[in-house]
C-alpha positions as CSV (number, residue, x, y, z in Angstrom):
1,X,0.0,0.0,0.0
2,X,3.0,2.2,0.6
3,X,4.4,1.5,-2.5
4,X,1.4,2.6,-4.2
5,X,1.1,5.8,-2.6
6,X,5.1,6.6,-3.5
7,X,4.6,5.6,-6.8
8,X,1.2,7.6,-6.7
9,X,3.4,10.8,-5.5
10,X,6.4,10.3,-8.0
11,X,4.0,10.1,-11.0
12,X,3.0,13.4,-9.6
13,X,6.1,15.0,-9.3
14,X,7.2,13.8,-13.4
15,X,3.7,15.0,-14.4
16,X,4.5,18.5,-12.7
17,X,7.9,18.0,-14.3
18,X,7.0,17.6,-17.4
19,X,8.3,14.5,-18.0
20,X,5.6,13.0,-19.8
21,X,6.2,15.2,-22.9
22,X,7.5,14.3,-25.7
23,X,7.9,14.7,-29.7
24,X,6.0,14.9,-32.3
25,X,4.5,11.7,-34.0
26,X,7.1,12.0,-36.9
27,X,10.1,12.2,-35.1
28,X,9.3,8.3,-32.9
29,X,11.3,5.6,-32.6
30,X,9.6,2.3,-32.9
31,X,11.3,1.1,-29.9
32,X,9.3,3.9,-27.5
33,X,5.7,2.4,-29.1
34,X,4.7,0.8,-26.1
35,X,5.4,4.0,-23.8
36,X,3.1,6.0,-25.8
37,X,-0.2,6.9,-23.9
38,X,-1.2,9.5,-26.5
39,X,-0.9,12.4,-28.6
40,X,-2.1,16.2,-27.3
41,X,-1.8,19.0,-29.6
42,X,0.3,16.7,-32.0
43,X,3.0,16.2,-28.9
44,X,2.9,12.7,-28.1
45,X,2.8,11.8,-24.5
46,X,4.6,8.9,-22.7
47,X,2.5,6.9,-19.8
48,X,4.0,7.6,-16.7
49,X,2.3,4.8,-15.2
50,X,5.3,2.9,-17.1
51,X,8.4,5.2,-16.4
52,X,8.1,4.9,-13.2
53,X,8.7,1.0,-13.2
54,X,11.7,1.7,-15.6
55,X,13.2,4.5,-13.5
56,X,12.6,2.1,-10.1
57,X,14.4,-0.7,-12.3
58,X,17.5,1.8,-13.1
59,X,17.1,3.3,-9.4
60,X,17.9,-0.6,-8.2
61,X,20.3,-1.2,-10.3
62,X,22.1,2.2,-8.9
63,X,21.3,0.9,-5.3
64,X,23.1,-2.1,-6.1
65,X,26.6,-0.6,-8.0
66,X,26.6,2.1,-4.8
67,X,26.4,-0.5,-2.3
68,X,29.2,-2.1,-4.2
69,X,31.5,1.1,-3.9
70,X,31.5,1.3,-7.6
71,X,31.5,4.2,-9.8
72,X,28.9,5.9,-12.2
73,X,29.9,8.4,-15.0
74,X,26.9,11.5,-15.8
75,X,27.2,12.1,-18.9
76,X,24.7,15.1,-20.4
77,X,26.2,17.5,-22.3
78,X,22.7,19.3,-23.8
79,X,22.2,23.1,-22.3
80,X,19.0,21.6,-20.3
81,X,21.3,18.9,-18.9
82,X,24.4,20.7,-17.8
83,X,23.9,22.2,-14.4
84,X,21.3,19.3,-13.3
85,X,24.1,16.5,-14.0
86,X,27.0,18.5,-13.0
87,X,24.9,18.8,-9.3
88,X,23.8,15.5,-9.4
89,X,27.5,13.9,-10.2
90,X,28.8,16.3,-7.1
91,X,26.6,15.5,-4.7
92,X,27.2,11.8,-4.7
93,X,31.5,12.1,-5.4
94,X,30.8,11.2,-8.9
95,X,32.8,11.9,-12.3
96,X,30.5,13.6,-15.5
97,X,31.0,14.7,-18.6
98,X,28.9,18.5,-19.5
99,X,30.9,19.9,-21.8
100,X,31.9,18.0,-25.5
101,X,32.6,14.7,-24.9
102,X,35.7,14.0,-26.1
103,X,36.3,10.8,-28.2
104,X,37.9,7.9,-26.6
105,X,37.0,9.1,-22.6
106,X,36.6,5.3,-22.4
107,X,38.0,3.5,-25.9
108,X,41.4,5.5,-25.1
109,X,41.3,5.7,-21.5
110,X,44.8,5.1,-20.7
111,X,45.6,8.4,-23.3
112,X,42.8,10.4,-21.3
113,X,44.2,9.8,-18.2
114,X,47.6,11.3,-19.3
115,X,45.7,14.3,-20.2
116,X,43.8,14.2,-16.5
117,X,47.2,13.7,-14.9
118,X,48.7,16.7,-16.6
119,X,46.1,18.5,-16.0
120,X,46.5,18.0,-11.8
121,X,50.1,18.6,-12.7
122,X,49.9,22.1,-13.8
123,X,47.1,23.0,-11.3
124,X,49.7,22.1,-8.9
125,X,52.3,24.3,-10.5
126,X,50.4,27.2,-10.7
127,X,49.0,26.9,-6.9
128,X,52.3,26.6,-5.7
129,X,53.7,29.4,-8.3
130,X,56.1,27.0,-9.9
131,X,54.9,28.6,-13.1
132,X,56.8,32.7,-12.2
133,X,60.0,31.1,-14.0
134,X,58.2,31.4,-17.3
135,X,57.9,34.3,-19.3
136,X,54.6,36.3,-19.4
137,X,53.7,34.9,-23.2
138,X,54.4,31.4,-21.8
139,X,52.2,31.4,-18.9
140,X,49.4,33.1,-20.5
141,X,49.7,29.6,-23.5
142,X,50.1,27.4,-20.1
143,X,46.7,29.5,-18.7
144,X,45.1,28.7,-22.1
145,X,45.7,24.5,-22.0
146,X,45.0,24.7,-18.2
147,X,41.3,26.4,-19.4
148,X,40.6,23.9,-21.7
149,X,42.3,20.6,-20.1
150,X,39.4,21.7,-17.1
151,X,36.7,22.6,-20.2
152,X,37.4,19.0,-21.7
153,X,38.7,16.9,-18.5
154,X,37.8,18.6,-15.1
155,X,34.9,16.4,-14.4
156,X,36.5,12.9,-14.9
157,X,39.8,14.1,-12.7
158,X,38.4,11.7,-10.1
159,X,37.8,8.6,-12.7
160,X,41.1,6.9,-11.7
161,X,39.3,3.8,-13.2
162,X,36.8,2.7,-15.9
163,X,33.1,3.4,-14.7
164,X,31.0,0.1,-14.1
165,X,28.2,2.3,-15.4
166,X,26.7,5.5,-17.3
167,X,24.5,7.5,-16.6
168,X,23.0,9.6,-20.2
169,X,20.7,12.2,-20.6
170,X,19.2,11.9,-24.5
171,X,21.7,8.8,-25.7
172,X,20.7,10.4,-29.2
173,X,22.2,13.4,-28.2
174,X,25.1,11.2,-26.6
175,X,25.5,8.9,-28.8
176,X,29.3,8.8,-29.3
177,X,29.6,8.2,-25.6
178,X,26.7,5.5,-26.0
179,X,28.6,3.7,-28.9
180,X,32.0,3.9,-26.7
181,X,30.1,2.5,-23.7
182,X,28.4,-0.8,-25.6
183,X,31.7,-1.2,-26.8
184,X,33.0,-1.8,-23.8
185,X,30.7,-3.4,-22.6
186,X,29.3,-0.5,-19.5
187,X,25.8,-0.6,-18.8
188,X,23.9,2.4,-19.8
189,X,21.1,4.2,-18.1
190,X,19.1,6.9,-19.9
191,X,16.8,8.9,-19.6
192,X,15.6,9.0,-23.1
193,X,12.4,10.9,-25.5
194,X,10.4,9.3,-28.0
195,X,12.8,10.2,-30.6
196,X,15.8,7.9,-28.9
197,X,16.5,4.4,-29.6
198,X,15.3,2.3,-25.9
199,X,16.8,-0.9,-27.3
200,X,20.4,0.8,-27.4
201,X,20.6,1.1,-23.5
202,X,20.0,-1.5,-20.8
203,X,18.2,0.7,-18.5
204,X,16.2,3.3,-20.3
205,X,13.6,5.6,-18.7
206,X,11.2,7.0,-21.3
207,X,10.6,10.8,-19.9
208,X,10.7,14.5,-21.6
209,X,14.9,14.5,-21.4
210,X,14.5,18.5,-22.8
211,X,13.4,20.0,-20.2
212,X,15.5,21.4,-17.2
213,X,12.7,20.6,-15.0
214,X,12.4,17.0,-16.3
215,X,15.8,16.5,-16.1
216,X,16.5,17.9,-12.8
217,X,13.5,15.4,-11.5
218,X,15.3,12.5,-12.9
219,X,19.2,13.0,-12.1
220,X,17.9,13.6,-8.3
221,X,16.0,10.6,-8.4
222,X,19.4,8.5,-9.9
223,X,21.3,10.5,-7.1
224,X,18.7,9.4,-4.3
225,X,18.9,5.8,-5.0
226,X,23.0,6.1,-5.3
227,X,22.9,7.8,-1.9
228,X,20.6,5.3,-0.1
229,X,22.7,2.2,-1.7
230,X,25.8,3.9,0.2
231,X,23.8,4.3,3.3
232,X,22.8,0.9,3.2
233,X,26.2,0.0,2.8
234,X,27.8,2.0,5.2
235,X,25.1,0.9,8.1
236,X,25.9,-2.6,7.2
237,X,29.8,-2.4,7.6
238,X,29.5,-0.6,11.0
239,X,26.6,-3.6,12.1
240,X,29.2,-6.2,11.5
């Protein structure tokens, strides 16, 4: 009965979201068909009744990899996305990408994390002003790869490791990051329109992924369920 009333109040939170919009007829993927509850003023409209038992599958799953220790990449590099991923990766200690994603984060990742570890190395220069022995024209081209080493790589500085997971906003929008990830093999979850392939991630959430509102509903949600998986984690080791 609890359940029901949660799931009752959640529905009511995406609907006040806005999640349930999403494109027009034209632009649907065959794969979101059975999400479809309608059309309104030629916007179709996804059945929240169903997103919510994808986004409590991908909320277990994120229980699971936190209770685990492991590590989730936030990847959403759209305007609508940026802030709400960037706070959502920070609050749980998490790496993301907002910015371009740059090719190979995880094909290449032992190049990437060359780039990361100069990066760190110059911030430490310049904090400790190991940098003054330069001439003025040189630190000002040192300034310039320092701005955008933290444009392309300040988000992953903690990923010492692969991610066990990702976490997209619009893998149509992502979709180089998408293609690296089933490559490799990481798990993807997504919250995805009705213009995005479903079948291309393994734990999709159909859900308006345009709107900042939307969005910001969603990432807290993945961020709640990472947070409570660490809790329970962390209240287990200190029980034994």
């Amino acid at each position: 009965m609890t359940k029901t009333v949660d799931n009752h109040e959640l529905i009511t939170e995406m609907f006040t979201a806005g999640a349930h919009f999403g494109y027009s007829r034209s632009r649907r993927h065959p794969s979101v068909k059975p999400f479809i509850f309608g059309t309104k003023n030629g916007v179709e409209i996804m059945d929240l009744e169903k997103t919510i038992i994808e986004l409590e599958n991908a909320k277990e799953f994120v229980r699971t990899l936190a209770k685990g220790g492991k590590q989730i990449l936030f990847v959403g590099t759209k305007n609508e996305a940026k802030k709400a991923m960037e706070d959502g990766a920070m609050s749980v200690d998490m790496p993301f990408v907002v910015e371009r994603w740059v090719g190979g984060v995880l094909t290449n990742f032992s190049e990437i994390k060359k780039r990361i570890a100069l990066l760190e190395d110059l911030r430490d220069k310049r904090e400790k002003g190991e940098l003054a022995i330069y001439t003025k024209k040189e630190r000002l081209l040192i300034d310039k790869d320092v701005e955008r080493l933290e444009r392309n790589f300040a988000g992953v500085v903690s990923m010492k490791d692969m991610p066990v997971a990702m976490f997209v906003i619009d893998p149509r929008k992502e979709s180089i990051a998408v293609k690296e990830a089933q490559y490799l093999g990481i798990p993807i979850i997504a919250l995805a329109s009705s213009d995005c392939n479903l079948k291309e991630v393994q734990f999709a959430i159909p859900g308006n992924d345009s709107s900042v509102s939307s969005i910001t509903f969603f990432v807290s949600q993945i961020a709640q369920a990472f947070k409570e998986g660490r809790n329970s984690q962390q209240s287990a080791i200190a029980n034994s």
